[in-house]
N, C-alpha and C positions, 0 to 999 in steps of 0.2 A: 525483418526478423522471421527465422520460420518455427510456427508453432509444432513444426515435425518432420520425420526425416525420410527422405524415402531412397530410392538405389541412386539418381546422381549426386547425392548430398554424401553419400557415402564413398564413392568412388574417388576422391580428392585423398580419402584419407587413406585407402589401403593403396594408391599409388605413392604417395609419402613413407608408408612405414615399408614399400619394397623399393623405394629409393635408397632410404637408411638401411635396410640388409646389404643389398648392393656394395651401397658404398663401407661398411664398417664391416664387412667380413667376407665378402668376393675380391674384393681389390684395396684390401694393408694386408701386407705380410703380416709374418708374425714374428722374424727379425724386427719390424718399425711399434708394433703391439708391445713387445715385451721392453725397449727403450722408456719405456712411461714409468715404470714401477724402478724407480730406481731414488727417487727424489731429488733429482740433475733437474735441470733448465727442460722446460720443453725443446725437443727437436724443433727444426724449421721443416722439419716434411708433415708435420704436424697441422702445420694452417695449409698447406697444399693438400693434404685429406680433409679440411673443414670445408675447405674454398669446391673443392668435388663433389663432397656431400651437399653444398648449397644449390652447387650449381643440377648436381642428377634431380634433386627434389626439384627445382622451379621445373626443367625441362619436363619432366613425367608429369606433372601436375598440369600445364598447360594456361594455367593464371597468368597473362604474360604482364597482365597490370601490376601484378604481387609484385613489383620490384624490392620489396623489405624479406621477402620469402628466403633468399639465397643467403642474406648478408645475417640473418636468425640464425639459418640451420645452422652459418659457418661457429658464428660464436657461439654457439652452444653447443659443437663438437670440439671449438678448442677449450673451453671452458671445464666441460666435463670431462674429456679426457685428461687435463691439466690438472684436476681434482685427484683422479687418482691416481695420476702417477705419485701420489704423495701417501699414499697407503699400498697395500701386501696386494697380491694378485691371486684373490680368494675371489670364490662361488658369491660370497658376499657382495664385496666389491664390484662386481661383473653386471648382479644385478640390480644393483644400488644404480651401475653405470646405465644401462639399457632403459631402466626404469625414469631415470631425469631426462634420458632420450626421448621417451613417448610421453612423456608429458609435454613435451614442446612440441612435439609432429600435434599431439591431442591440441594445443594451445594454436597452432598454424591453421591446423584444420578448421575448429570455430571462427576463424578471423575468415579465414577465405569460402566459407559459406553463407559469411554473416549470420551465425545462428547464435543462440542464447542455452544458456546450462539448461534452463527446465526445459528445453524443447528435446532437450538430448536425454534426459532423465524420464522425460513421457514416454518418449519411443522405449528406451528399455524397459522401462516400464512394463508397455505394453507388450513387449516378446516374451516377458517372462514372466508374466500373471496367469499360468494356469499350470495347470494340473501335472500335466505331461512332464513340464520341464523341471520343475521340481521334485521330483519324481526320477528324474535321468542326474539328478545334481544327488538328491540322496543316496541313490545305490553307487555312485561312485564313492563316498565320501562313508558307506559304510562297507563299501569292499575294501577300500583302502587302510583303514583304520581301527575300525571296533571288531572286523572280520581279523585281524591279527592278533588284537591280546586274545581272544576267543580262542583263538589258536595257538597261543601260548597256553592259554589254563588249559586245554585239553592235554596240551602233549609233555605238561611239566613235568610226571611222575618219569615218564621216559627221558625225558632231559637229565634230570638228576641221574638217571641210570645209568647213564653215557657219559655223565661230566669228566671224570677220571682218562677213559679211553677215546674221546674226541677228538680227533687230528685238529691243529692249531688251524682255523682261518683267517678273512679279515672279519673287520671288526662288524657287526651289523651287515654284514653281507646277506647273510637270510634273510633278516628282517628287509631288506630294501628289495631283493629276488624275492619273496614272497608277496610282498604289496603289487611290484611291477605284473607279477605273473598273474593275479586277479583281478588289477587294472587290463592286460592284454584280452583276459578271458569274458570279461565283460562288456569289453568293447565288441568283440567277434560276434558274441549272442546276441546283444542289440543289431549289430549287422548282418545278423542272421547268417553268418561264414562257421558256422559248425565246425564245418575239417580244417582251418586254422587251429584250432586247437589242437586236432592229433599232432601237426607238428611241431606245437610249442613241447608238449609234451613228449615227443621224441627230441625234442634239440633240448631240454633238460635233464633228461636221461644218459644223452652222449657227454653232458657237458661235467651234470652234478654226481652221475652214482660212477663215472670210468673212473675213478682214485680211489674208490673203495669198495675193490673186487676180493679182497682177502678173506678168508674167514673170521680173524679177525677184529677186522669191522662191522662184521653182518647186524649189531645191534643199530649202531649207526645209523648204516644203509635203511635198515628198517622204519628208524626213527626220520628219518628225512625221507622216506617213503609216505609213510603217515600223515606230513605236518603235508608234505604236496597234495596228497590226494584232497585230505580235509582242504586246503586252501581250494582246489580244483570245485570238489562238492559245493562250497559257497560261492565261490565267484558263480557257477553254471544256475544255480536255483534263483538267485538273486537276478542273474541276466532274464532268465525265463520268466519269472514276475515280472519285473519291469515290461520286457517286450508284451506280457499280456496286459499290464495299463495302460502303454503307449498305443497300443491295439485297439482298445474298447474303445469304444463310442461315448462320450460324454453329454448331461443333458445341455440345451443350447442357452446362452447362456441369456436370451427373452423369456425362457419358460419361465410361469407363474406360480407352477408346485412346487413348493418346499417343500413336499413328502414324497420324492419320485426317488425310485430305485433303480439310478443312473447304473448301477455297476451289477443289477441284479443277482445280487446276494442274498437276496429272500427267496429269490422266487421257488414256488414248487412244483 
């Protein structure tokens, strides 16, 4: 058993989970895909896409003892795919499907490293026990999320103002283009790619203000001027924090003072 994991314990596994891409979305149609959702009999081209998926995973994996490797993947892609051909062909479904997927590539993988859950649970553990990473997990989580109703309160009185003459959209469009657009903007400042951003904000400009050029609309325009910039302002401050904690130098984690000013925010 191993009490921990290091790059060829892992390597088994991301060549199994780009065997199943491979196999469940390089090579089925989407004529043989969309046969499933129908609540008919399984297709028989159905176990020739399990019996392929069994067969890419053994060969990319290289375990040539795993003989039980092939004969798993098969039945558990006709299994799961046979599950949902008997429900709707929703966002839900899809990932409900994918999801049973990698818990059996995850279940393949422990078999054929001979490893143990707490060995897999230390290692991450261990990746994600400091500062840094919790820290890149929180500015996503509040660019994505609290930076939007914040964004709603600010810009309600103006919403009310427009309610009346607002061209009809979809439903939540904004709200999902404004999260995406300070998920993109945060990513970039972390990656330190600045002029990515000019052109998100040129390709939002072409995309969001070219249908309401009229006069008009100009409350509109304004008001979805507004809510971009304020989202643009948070995504950018929020990246620049972050990239100055990810920066700093942390105390090591042998030192003996509990009263050190790791982050030197006293100093004068």
């Amino acid at each position: 058993m191993h009490s921990s994991l290091n790059q060829n314990d892992l390597l088994p596994l991301l060549r199994l989970i780009v065997a199943h891409m491979i196999a469940d979305f390089l090579f089925q149609r989407d004529s043989w895909a969309g046969q499933r959702f129908g609540g008919k009999k399984i297709p028989g081209w159905l176990c020739a896409h399990g019996a392929f998926a069994g067969m890419l995973a053994y060969i990319f994996v290289g375990f040539w003892h795993a003989l039980w490797l092939p004969l798993v993947i098969f039945i558990s892609h006709v299994l799961r795919d046979g599950l949902k051909s008997k429900g709707d062909d929703t966002v839900r479904s899809f990932l409900f499907d994918q999801s049973g997927h990698l818990i059996i590539i995850l279940g393949c993988w422990i078999l054929l490293i001979h490893g143990n859950i707490s060995g897999i649970v230390t290692f991450l553990v261990s990746r994600t026990a400091n500062v840094k990473f919790w820290a890149v997990i929180l500015s996503y989580i509040v660019v994505i999320w609290p930076a939007g109703v914040w964004i709603g309160r600010i810009t309600k009185p103006w919403r009310e103002e427009i309610r009346e003459m607002a061209s009809q959209g979809l439903e939540k469009a904004g709200l999902w283009i404004g999260r995406l657009e300070r998920f993109l903007i945060l990513t970039f400042v972390l990656l330190g790619h600045f002029e990515a951003i000019g052109f998100l904000i040129a390709a939002k400009s072409i995309l969001r203000f070219g249908e309401i050029r009229t006069p008009n609309c100009r409350k509109e325009a304004e008001y979805i001027l507004i809510g971009t910039m304020i989202s643009f302002v948070i995504a950018i401050i929020l990246g620049v924090f972050t990239s100055w904690i990810l920066q700093y130098p942390l105390v090591p984690e042998n030192s003996n003072s509990d009263h050190v000013d790791s982050w030197g925010l006293f100093e004068i």
